[in-house]
Backbone bond lengths (Angstrom), bond angles and torsions (degrees), N, CA, C in turn:
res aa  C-N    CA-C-N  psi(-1)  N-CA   C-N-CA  omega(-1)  CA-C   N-CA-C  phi
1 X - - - 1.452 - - 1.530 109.90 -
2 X 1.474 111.03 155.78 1.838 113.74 -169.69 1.625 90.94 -71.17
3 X 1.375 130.83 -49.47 1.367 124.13 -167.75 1.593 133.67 -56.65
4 X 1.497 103.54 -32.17 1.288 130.69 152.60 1.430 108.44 -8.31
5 X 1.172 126.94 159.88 1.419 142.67 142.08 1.724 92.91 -113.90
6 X 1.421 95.27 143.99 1.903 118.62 179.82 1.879 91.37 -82.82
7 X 1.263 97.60 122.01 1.390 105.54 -173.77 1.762 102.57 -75.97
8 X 1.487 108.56 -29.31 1.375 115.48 -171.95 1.246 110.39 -65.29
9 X 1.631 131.94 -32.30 1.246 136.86 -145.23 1.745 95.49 -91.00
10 X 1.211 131.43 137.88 0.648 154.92 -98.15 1.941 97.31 -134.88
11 X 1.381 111.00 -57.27 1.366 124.46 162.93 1.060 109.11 -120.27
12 X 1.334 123.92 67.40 1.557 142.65 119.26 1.484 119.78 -22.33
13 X 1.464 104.32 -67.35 1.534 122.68 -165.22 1.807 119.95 -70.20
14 X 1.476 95.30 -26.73 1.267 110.85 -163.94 1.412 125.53 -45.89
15 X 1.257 110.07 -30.69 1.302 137.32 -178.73 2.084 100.98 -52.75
16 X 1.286 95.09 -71.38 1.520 115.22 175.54 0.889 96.69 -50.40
17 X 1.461 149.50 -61.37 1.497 146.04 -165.21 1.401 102.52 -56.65
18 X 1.184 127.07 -54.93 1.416 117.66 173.98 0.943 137.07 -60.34
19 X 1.391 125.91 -42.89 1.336 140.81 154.45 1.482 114.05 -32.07
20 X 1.740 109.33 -54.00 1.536 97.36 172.57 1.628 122.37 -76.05
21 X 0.742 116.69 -43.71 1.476 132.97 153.66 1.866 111.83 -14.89
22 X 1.250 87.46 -59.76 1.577 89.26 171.54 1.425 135.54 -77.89
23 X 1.839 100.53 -43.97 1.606 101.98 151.83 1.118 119.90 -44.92
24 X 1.316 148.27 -68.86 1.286 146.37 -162.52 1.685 107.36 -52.75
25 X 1.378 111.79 -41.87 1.364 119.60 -152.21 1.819 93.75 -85.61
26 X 1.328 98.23 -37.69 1.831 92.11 163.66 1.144 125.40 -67.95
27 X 0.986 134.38 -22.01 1.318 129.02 -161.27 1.646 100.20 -98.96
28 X 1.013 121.25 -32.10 1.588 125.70 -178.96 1.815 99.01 -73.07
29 X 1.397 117.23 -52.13 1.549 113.08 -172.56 1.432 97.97 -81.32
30 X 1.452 137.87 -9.49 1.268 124.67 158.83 1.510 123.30 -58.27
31 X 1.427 104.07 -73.60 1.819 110.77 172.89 1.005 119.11 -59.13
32 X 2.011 133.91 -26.96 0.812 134.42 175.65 1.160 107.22 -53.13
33 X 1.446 126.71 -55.91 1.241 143.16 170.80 1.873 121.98 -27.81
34 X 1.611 80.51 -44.41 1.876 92.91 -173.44 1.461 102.32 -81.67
35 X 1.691 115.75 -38.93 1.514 92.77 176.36 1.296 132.87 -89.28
36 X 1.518 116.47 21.72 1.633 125.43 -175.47 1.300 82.56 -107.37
37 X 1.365 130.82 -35.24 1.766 112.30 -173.38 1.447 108.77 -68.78
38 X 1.534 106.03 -36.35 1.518 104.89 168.92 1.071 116.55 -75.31
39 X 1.122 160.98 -7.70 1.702 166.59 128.01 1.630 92.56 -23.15
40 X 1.228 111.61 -65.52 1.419 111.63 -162.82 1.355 105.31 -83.52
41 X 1.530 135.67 -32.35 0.866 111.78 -174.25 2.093 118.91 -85.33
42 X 0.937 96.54 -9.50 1.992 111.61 -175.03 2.046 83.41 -98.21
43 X 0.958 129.49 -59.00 1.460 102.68 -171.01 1.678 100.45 138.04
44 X 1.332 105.15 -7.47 1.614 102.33 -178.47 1.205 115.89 -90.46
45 X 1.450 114.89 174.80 1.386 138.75 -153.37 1.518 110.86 -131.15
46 X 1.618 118.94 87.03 1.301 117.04 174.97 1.650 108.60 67.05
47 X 1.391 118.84 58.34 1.505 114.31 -165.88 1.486 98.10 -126.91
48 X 1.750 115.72 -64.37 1.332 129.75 -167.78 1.630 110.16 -92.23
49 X 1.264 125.19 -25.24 1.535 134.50 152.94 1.439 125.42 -27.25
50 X 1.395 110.51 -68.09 1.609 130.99 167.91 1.743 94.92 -41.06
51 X 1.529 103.19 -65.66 1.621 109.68 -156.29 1.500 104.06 -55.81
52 X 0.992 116.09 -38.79 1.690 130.02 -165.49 1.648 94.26 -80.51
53 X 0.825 132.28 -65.09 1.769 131.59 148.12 1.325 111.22 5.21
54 X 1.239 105.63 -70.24 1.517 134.87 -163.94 1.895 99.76 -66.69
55 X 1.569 104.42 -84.00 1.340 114.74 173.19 1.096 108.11 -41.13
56 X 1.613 164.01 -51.10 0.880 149.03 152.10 1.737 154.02 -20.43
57 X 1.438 83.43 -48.30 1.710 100.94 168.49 1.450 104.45 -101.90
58 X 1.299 117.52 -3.90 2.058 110.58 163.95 1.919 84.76 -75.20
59 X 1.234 108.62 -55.65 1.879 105.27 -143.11 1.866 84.37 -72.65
60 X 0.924 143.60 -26.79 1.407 140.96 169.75 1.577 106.44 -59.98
61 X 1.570 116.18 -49.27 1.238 98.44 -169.25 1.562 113.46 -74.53
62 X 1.507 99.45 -23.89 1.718 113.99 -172.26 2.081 98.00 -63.07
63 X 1.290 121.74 -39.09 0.739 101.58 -166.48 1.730 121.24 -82.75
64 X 1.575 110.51 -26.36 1.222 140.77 147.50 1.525 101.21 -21.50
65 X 1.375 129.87 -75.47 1.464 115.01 -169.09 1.105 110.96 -101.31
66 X 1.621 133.22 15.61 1.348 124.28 151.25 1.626 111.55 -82.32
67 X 1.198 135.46 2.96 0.992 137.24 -146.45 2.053 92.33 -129.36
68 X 1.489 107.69 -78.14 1.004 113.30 156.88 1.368 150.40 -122.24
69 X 1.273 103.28 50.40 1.464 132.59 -171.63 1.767 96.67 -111.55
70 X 0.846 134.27 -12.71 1.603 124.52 166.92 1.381 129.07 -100.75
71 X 1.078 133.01 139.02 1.753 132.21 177.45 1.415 119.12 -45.75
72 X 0.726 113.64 122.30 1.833 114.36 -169.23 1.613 88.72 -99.69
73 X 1.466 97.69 122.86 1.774 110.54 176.00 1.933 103.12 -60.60
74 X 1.542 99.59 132.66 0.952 90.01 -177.44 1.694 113.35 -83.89
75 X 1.876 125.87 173.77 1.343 118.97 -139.22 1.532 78.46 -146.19
């Protein structure tokens, strides 16, 4: 069938792999981003960086399996 994915082919998936790949990787150099500006902009030293680190790759991963972390009814 045209809708199919070719089970044989090999990088099928790849697509998805990147996609997550990139969410995750944005979301960490995003907040990372916000808490080094806040480092610099409040006067601290390695404080809001870590946190934004942190918040980042949770809200990357959160979005990762809201996205494709559930069974997609099949069609």
């Amino acid at each position: 069938m045209a809708g199919e994915p070719d089970r044989g082919d090999a990088w099928s998936g790849s697509g998805t792999v990147w996609s997550i790949i990139g969410t995750l990787g944005a979301g960490v150099a995003v907040w990372g981003l916000i808490g080094y500006g806040l480092d610099v902009w409040l006067g601290f030293r390695w404080l809001f960086l870590p946190i934004g680190l942190v918040v980042g790759a949770a809200g990357g991963f959160y979005l990762v399996v809201v996205r494709y972390g559930r069974n997609q009814p099949k069609t």
